[in-house]
Structure formats: structure tokens, C-alpha cells
C-alpha positions as CSV (number, residue, x, y, z in Angstrom):
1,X,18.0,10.0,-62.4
2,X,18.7,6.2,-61.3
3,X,20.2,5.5,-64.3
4,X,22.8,8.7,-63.8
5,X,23.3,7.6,-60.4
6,X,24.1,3.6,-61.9
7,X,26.6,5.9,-64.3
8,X,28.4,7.3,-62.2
9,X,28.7,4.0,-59.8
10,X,30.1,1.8,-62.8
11,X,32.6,4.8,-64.1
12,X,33.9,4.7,-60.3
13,X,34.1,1.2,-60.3
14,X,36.3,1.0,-63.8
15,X,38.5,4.0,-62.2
16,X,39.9,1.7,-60.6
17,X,43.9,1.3,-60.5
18,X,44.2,-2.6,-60.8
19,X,48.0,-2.4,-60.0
20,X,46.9,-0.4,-56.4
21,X,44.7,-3.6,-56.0
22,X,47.5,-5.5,-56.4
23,X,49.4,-3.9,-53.3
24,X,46.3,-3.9,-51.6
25,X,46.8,-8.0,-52.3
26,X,50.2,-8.0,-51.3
27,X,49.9,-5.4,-47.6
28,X,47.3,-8.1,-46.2
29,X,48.5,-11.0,-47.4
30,X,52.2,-10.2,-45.6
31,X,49.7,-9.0,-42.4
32,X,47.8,-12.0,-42.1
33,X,51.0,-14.2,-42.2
34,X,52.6,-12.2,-39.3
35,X,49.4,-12.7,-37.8
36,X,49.6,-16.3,-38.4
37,X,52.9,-17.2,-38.0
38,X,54.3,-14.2,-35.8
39,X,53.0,-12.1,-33.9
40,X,51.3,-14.7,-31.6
41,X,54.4,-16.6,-30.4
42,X,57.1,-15.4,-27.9
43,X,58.9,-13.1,-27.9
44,X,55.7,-11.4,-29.1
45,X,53.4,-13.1,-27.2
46,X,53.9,-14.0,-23.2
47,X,52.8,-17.6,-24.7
48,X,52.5,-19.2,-27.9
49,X,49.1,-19.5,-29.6
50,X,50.0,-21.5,-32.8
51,X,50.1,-25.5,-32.1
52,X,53.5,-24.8,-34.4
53,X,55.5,-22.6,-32.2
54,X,57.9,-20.4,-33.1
55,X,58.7,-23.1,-36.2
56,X,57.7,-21.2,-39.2
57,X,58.0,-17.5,-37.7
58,X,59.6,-16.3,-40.6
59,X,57.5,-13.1,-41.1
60,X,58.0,-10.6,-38.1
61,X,58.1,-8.1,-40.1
62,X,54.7,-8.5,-42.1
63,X,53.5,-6.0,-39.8
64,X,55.1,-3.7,-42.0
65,X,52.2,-3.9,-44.4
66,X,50.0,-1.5,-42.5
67,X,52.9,0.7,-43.6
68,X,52.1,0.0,-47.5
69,X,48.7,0.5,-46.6
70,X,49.3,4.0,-45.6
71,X,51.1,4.8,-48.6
72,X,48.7,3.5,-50.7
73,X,45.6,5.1,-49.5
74,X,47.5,8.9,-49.4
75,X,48.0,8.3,-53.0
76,X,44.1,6.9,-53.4
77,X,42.9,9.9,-51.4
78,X,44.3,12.2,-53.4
79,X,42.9,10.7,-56.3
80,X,39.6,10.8,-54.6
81,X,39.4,14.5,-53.6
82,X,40.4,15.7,-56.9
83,X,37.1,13.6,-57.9
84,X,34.9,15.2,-55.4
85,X,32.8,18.5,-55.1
86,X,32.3,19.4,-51.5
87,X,33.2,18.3,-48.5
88,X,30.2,16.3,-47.0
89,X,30.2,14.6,-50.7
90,X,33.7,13.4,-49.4
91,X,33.0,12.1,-45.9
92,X,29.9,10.6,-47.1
93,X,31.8,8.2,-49.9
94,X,34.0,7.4,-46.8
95,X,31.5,6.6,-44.6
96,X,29.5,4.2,-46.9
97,X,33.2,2.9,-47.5
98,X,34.5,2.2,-44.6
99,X,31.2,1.6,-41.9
100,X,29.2,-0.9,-43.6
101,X,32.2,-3.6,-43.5
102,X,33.3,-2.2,-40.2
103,X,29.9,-3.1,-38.6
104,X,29.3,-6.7,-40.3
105,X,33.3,-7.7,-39.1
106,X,33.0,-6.3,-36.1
107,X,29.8,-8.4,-35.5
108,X,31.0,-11.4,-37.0
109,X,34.0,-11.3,-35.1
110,X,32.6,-10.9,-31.3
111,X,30.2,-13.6,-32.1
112,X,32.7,-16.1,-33.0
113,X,34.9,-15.2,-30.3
114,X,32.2,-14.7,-27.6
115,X,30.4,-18.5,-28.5
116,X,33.6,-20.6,-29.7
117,X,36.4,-18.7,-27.6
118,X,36.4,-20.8,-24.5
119,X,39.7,-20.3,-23.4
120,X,39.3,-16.7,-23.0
121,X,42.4,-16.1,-25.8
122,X,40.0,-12.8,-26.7
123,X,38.7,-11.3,-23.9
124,X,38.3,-7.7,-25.4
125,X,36.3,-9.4,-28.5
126,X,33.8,-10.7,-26.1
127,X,32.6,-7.4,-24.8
128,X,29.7,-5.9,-26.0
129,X,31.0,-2.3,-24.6
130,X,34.0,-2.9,-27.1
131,X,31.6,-3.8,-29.9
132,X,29.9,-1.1,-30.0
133,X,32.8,1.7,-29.5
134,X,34.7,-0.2,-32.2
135,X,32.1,1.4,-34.8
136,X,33.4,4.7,-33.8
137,X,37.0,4.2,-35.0
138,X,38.2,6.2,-32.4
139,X,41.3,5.3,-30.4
140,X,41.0,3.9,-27.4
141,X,43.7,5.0,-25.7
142,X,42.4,7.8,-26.6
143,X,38.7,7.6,-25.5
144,X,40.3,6.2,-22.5
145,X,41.6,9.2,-21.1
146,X,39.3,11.8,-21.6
147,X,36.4,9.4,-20.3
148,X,38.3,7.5,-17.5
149,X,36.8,4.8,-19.2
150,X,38.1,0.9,-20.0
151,X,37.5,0.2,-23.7
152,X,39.3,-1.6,-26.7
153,X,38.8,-2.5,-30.0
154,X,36.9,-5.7,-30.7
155,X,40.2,-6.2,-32.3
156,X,43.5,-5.9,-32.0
157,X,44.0,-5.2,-35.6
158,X,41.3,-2.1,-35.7
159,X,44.6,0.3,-34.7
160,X,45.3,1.2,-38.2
161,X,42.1,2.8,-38.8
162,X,42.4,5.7,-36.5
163,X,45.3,7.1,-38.1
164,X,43.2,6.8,-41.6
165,X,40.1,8.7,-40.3
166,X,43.0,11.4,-38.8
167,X,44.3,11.8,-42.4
168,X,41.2,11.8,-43.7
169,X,39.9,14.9,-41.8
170,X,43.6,16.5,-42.4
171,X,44.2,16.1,-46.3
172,X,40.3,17.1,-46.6
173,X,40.3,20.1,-44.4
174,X,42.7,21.6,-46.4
175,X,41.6,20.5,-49.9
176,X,38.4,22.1,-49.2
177,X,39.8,25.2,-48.0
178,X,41.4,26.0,-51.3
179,X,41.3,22.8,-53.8
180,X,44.6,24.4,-55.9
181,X,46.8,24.8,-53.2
182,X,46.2,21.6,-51.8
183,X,49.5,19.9,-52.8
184,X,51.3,22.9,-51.1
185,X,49.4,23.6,-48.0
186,X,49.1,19.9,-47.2
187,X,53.2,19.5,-47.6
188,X,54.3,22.8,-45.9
189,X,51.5,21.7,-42.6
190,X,52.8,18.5,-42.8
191,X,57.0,19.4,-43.2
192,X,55.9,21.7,-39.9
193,X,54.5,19.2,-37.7
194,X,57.6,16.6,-38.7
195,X,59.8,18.8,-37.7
196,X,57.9,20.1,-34.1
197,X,57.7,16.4,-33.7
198,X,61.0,16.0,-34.4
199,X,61.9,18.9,-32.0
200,X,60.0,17.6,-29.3
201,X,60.9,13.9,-29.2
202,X,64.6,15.2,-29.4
203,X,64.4,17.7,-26.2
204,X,64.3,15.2,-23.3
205,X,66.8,15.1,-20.9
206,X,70.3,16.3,-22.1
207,X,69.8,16.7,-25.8
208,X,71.3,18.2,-29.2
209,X,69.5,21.2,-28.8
210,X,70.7,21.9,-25.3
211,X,66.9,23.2,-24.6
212,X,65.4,21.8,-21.3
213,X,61.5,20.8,-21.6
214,X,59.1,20.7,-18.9
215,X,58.9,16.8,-18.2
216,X,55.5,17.5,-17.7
217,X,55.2,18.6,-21.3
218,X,56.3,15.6,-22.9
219,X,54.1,13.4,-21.0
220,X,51.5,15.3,-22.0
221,X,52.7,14.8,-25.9
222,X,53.1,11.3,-25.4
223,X,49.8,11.3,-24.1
224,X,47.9,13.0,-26.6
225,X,49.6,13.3,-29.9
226,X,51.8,10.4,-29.7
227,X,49.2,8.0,-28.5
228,X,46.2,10.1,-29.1
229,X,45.8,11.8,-31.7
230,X,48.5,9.9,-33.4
231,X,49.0,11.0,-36.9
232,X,52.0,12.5,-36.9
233,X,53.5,8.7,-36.4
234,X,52.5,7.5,-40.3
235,X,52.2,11.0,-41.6
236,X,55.4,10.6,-43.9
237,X,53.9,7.4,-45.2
238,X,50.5,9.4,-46.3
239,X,52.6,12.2,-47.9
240,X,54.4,9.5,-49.8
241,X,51.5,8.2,-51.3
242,X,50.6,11.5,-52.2
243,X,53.3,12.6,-54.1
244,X,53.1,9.7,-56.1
245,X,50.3,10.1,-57.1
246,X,51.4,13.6,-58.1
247,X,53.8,12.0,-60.3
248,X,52.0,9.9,-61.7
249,X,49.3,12.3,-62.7
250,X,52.1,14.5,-64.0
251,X,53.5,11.2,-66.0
252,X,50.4,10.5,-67.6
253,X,50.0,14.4,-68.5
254,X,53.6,13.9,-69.8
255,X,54.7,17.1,-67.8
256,X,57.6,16.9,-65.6
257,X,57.0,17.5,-61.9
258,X,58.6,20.8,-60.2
259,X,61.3,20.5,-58.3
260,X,60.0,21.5,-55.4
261,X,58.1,17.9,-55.3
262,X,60.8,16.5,-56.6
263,X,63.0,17.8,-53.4
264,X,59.9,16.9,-51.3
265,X,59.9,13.5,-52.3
266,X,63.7,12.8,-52.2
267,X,63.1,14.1,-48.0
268,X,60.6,11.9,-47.6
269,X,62.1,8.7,-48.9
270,X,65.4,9.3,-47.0
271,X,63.1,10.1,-43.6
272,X,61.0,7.1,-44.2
273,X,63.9,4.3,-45.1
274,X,65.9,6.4,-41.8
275,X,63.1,6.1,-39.6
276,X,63.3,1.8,-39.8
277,X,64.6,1.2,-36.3
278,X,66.6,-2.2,-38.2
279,X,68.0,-3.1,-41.7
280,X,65.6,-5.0,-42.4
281,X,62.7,-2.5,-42.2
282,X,64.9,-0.1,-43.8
283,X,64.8,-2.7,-46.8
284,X,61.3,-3.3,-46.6
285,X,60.5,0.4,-47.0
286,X,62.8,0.4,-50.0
287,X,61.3,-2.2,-51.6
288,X,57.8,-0.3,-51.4
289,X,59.4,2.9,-52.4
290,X,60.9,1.1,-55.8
291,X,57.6,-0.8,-56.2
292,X,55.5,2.5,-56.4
293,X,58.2,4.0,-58.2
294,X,58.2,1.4,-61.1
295,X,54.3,1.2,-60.7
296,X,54.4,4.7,-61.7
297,X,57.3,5.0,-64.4
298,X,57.4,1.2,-65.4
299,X,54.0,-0.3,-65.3
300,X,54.4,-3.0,-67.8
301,X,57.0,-5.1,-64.9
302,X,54.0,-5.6,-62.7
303,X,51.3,-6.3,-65.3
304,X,51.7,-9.6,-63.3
305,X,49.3,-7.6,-60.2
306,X,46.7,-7.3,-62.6
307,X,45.4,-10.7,-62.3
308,X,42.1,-11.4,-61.3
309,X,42.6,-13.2,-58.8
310,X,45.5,-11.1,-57.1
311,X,42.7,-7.5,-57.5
312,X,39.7,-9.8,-56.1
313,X,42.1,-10.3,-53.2
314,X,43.0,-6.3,-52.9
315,X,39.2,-5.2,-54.0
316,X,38.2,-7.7,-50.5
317,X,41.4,-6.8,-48.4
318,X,39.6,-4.5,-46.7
319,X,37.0,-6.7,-45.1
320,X,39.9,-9.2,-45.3
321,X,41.9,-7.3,-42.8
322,X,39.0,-6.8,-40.2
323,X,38.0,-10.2,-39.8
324,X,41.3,-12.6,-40.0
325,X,43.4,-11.9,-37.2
326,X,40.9,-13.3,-33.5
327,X,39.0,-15.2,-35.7
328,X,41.8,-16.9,-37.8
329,X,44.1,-17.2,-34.9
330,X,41.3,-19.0,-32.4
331,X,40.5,-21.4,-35.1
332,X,44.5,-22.4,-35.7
333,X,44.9,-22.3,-31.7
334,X,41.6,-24.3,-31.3
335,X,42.4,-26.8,-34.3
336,X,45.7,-26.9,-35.2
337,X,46.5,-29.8,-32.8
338,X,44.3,-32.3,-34.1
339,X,46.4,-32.5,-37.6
340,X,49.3,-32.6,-35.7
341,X,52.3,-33.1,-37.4
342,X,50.2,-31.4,-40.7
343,X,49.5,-28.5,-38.4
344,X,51.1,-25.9,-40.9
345,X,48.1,-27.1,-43.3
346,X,45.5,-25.1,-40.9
347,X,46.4,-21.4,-41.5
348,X,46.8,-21.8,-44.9
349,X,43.1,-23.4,-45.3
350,X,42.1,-20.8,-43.3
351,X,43.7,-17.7,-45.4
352,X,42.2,-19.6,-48.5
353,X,38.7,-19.6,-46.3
354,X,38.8,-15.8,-45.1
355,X,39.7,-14.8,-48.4
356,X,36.9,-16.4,-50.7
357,X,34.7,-15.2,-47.7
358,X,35.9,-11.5,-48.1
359,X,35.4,-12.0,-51.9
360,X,32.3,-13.4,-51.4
361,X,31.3,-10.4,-49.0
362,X,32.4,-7.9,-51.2
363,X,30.7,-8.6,-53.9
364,X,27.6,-9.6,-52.6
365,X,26.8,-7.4,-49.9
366,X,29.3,-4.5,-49.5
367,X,28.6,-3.4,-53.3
368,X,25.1,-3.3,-53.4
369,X,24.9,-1.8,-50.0
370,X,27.3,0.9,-51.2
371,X,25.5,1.2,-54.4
372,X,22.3,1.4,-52.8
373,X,23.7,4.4,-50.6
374,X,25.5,6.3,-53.3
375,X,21.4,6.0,-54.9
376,X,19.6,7.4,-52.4
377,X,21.5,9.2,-50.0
């Protein structure tokens, strides 16, 4: 029996897509640098927190890799159900996925923060409330509301989980409902709720539709489904990844997909590349959409992501993810002065740092945790 289960753990491991590993490398790599460089100066920040200013803010829109991330796990979730039985046999591989990591960076980070953060920089890291809710993965905003409560993640960063666990219970829902109808149920519920969206964000006030809306009503979307239950913001993204990965199941099966998905797919990449607010975003969507297209169609011109150092980075960028931003950005703030003028030295030690510590968490802890559950659980 053990050894079955030690099978099946090593045949998951080697299914693997070392390429995806390599995005993975690439979406926190351009995250932490807008986190290091960015997103903690003015305008983005009331004051700056880097002992380098606004000098090397060169990467405002490294944000954008949440974005990849999306796309990336529709098409790895996808790949997943089709690998899983039932339902709780889903939810279970997420769990062990996603909570251990969650529990020893959110842990890590409030202790760092709450002993070595003495000029406040963090004040929502320092709470123990915010600890502890953090492990739900639930939106604040959210939990906010229907509690009258004050609570916030542990870390700003945590935002981009909520809208994972959402699209976790959505694609699974209807996988499970009927497994070979997936691809169509998930794209017509998901085509709907674009266009409601659409509808609904488009009705305010005088509007194209000449349709007048209770204002009422759309504070109560805005409430709930735009900062609630939020989905519907990075659904496109999801449903890219997904139809990727349909084609490139359908490539490696040689078959050419319908055209139906083919149609699908042209709608989404015009509505994702049209929904950057600038240019530039507009390019950096483009560049992921020709990245996953060549991934999928011409492989052998990113061999170069299949390095072993670029996948250790996207196997850890997980755990990578939760723990650089407070932590990485209170040890430039409370550092970065004292090698002045060398102060652009400090975040990249630091990246070099979080990242052999993610590797080095990784493997040695988060694997044989998750091994250990997969064995007797």
C-alpha cells in the first residue's frame, strides 16, 4: 500500500510541465521587483519606503504577473481535474497544496514584522486577529461586511488567493457535475457572467443601453461581486489558461481543436489585451498570450525555462510569493541606508535570500509534509 501511495507521489511529481515552472519563475520574479522597486514609492505609496526612491522604479507594471499566474493555474487546473476521481479527492490535493505553506509564511511573516518592525511600516502583519483569518483565504473585504468586523491579511500580497479558491470551487463544481461537458458548461457559465458583468458595469448613469439601474443595485454589485466575491474580475485570465491547455492536449493528440474553441479563444485574447486600461498592459498581456502560444506549438524556443535553476525558482514560487513582499520590504527600508550609495545591492541580496529560502522550504518541509498527507489521509 505505501509503496502504491510513494507511486503515485513520484508519477505526480514527474508530471510536471517544466516550461509552466518556468512562468511560474518568471510571474514572481517581475512581482517581487515591483514590490521592490515599485509599488512602495509615491505615487503608489503616500511615502517612499526604499532608501532608493523612486530611482530604479522601472517595473510598475510587475504587478501584472498575478495576471500570468491566473492563466497559468486555469491551464494547471484543468490538467488536474482531468487527473482526479471525485470531488473531495480534488479539494483535498488543494488543501495539502496550498495550507501547509500558507500557515508557515503567514507565521513567519507576523513574527518578523511584529519583533523587527519598529516603525509600524506593517501594522496589519502585527495582529494576531489577521494571522489567524489569513489561513482562511477568504477576502476581507469580504468577511468585513457580513461580520462588521476589522480584519486584513497578514499580507498585502494574500489578495490573489481569493480569486484562486473562487475558481477553484467554480471549474470543480462543474467538472464534477458532468466530467465531459466540462469544457462546454464551464465556457458557456463563464461567457454569461462576462457579459451580465459587462451589462451591469455599463448601465450606470446615462449609458449605451439607455436602461436606468437602481443606484442601489450597483452598490450592491460593487459590494459583493466586485469586491466580494470577486471572480468575475480575473475570470477571462482562468479561461485562458484553460483553453490552452485544451490545445495543447489536442496538439499532443495531433487532433485539431473545434472551432468553437477556436472562436472562444480568439474572444478571449481580444477581451483580455482590450481590457488593459494602457498600452503598455495591453503589450504585456500580448506577450503572455504569444508566450503560451509558442509554449504550446513551439516548445523547442523556450527549452531555455527548463533549467534547473529557473523550475527550482517556479517549483518554490509559491512560498516565494507569500513571504517576500513585508518581510523583504522592511529589511530594504530598515537596511538599505547603511550601504548607502550601494543601496540597490540590498534587494537584490534579499531576492537571492528569499529565494534559496523558498527552495530550501520546498524541498525540505513542504514535500514531505505533502507526501506524508497524500500517505495517510
Amino acid at each position: 500500500m505505501l509503496l502504491l501511495m510513494y507511486t503515485k507521489i513520484m508519477t505526480a511529481e514527474k508530471t510536471r510541465i517544466s516550461i509552466l515552472d518556468g512562468f511560474r519563475s518568471i510571474a514572481i520574479l517581475i512581482v517581487i521587483l515591483y514590490h521592490f522597486f515599485s509599488r512602495w514609492t509615491p505615487p503608489n505609496s503616500q511615502r517612499s519606503l526604499y532608501p532608493y526612491d523612486d530611482q530604479f522604479n522601472y517595473f510598475s507594471y510587475g504587478h501584472l504577473g498575478v495576471q500570468f499566474f491566473f492563466i497559468i493555474s486555469g491551464f494547471v487546473i484543468f490538467f488536474t481535474l482531468e487527473k482526479t476521481d471525485k470531488f473531495i479527492s480534488f479539494w483535498k490535493k488543494r488543501v495539502i497544496r496550498l495550507l501547509p505553506s500558507m500557515v508557515a509564511a503567514s507565521i513567519l511573516t507576523f513574527l518578523i514584522v511584529y519583533f523587527f518592525d519598529i516603525n509600524n511600516l506593517f501594522p496589519d502583519s502585527r495582529s494576531l486577529t489577521n494571522l489567524v483569518f489569513s489561513l482562511t483565504f477568504i477576502n476581507p473585504d469580504l468577511f468585513n461586511v457580513i461580520f462588521n468586523s476589522d480584519v486584513s491579511y497578514v499580507n498585502g500580497s494574500y489578495w490573489s488567493l481569493w480569486p484562486e479558491i473562487q475558481f477553484y470551487a467554480f471549474s470543480s463544481l462543474l467538472y464534477f457535475v458532468k466530467k465531459e461537458k466540462f469544457l462546454w458548461n464551464f465556457l458557456l457559465v463563464s461567457f454569461i457572467l462576462f457579459f451580465l458583468n459587462y451589462f451591469i458595469q455599463h448601465t450606470q448613469g446615462t449609458n449605451t443601453f439607455n436602461i436606468d439601474v437602481p443606484h442601489n443595485f450597483i452598490l450592491w454589485y460593487r459590494q459583493w461581486v466586485t469586491n466580494g466575491f470577486n471572480l468575475i474580475q480575473y475570470l477571462h485570465l482562468f479561461c485562458l489558461g484553460i483553453l490552452f491547455y485544451e490545445l495543447y492536449k489536442n496538439k499532443k493528440r495531433e487532433k485539431t481543436s473545434p472551432l468553437c474553441i477556436q472562436i472562444s479563444l480568439l474572444f478571449l485574447i481580444l477581451f483580455t489585451i482590450y481590457s488593459g486600461i494602457r498600452l503598455p498592459i495591453r503589450i504585456i498581456y500580448a506577450m503572455m498570450i504569444i508566450a503560451f502560444i509558442m509554449f504550446i506549438y513551439y516548445p523547442n524556443n523556450l527549452k531555455f525555462l527548463e533549467n534547473s535553476t529557473i523550475t527550482s525558482i517556479g517549483k518554490s514560487s509559491y512560498f516565494l510569493y507569500l513571504i517576500h513582499e513585508n518581510i523583504g520590504v522592511l529589511l530594504i527600508f530598515s537596511f538599505g541606508s547603511a550601504i548607502m550609495p550601494l543601496s540597490i545591492l540590498l534587494p537584490i541580496i534579499i531576492i537571492v535570500s528569499l529565494i534559496l529560502l523558498s527552495i530550501l522550504f520546498s524541498n525540505k518541509i513542504d514535500k514531505p509534509i505533502n507526501r506524508w498527507f497524500k500517505r495517510y489521509t
